[in-house]
C-alpha positions as CSV (number, residue, x, y, z in Angstrom):
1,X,-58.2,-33.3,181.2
2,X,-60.5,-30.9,179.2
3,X,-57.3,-29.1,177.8
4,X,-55.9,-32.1,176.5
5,X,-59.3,-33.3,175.0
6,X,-59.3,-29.4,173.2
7,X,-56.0,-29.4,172.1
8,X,-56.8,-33.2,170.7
9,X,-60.1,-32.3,169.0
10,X,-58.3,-29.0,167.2
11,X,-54.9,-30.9,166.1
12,X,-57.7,-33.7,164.2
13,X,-60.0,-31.2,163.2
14,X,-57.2,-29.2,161.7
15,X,-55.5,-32.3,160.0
16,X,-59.1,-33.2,158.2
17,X,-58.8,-30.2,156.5
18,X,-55.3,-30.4,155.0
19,X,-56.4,-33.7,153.8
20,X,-59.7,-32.5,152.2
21,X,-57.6,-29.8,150.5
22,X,-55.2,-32.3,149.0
23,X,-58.5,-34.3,148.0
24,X,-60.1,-31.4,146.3
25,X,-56.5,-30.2,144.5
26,X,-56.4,-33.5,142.8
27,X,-59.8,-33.3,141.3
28,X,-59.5,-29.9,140.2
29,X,-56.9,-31.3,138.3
30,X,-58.2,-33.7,136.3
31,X,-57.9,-33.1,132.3
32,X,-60.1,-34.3,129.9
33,X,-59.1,-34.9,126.2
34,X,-61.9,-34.2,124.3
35,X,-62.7,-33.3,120.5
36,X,-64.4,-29.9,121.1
37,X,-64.3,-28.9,124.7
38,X,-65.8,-30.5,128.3
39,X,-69.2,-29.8,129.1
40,X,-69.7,-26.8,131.2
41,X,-72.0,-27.9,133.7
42,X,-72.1,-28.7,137.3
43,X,-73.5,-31.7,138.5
44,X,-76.8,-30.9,141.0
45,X,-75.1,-34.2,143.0
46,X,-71.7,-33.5,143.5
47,X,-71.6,-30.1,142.9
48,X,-68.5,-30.7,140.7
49,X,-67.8,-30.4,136.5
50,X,-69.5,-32.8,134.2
51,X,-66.6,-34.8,132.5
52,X,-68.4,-35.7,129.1
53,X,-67.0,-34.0,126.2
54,X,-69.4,-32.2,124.1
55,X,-70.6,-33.5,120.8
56,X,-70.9,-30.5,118.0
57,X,-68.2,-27.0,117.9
58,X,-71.0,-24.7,119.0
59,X,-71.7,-26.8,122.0
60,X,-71.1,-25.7,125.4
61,X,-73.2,-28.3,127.4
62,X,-73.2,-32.0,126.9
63,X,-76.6,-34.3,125.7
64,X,-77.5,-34.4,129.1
65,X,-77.3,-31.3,130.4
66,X,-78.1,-29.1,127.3
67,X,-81.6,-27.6,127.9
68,X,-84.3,-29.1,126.1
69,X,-85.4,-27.1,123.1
């Protein structure tokens, strides 16, 4: 019984992670059409890209992510 309950537990564990790779593939892909370039920066909440497009050519951070100055 323990056996089966292992070999259950592994086969759904590893089937999560397939599907959180698939998950994580299709946001890397995303694209975003902007004028100058997307914002650089990572997102403290969820750790991911900022998808705002930046405003001036010598940007490299969005209005809210560029560091106060």
């Amino acid at each position: 019984m323990r056996k089966l309950l292992l070999i259950f537990g592994a086969s759904f564990f590893l089937l999560s992670i397939n599907s959180f790779e698939e998950i994580n593939q299709v946001e890397e892909d995303y694209f975003l059409e902007c004028k100058y370039r997307q914002c650089n920066a990572i997102a403290k909440s969820t750790e991911k890209r900022c998808k705002r497009c930046v405003s001036n050519s010598n940007d490299y951070q969005c209005y809210q992510h560029k560091p106060k100055s």
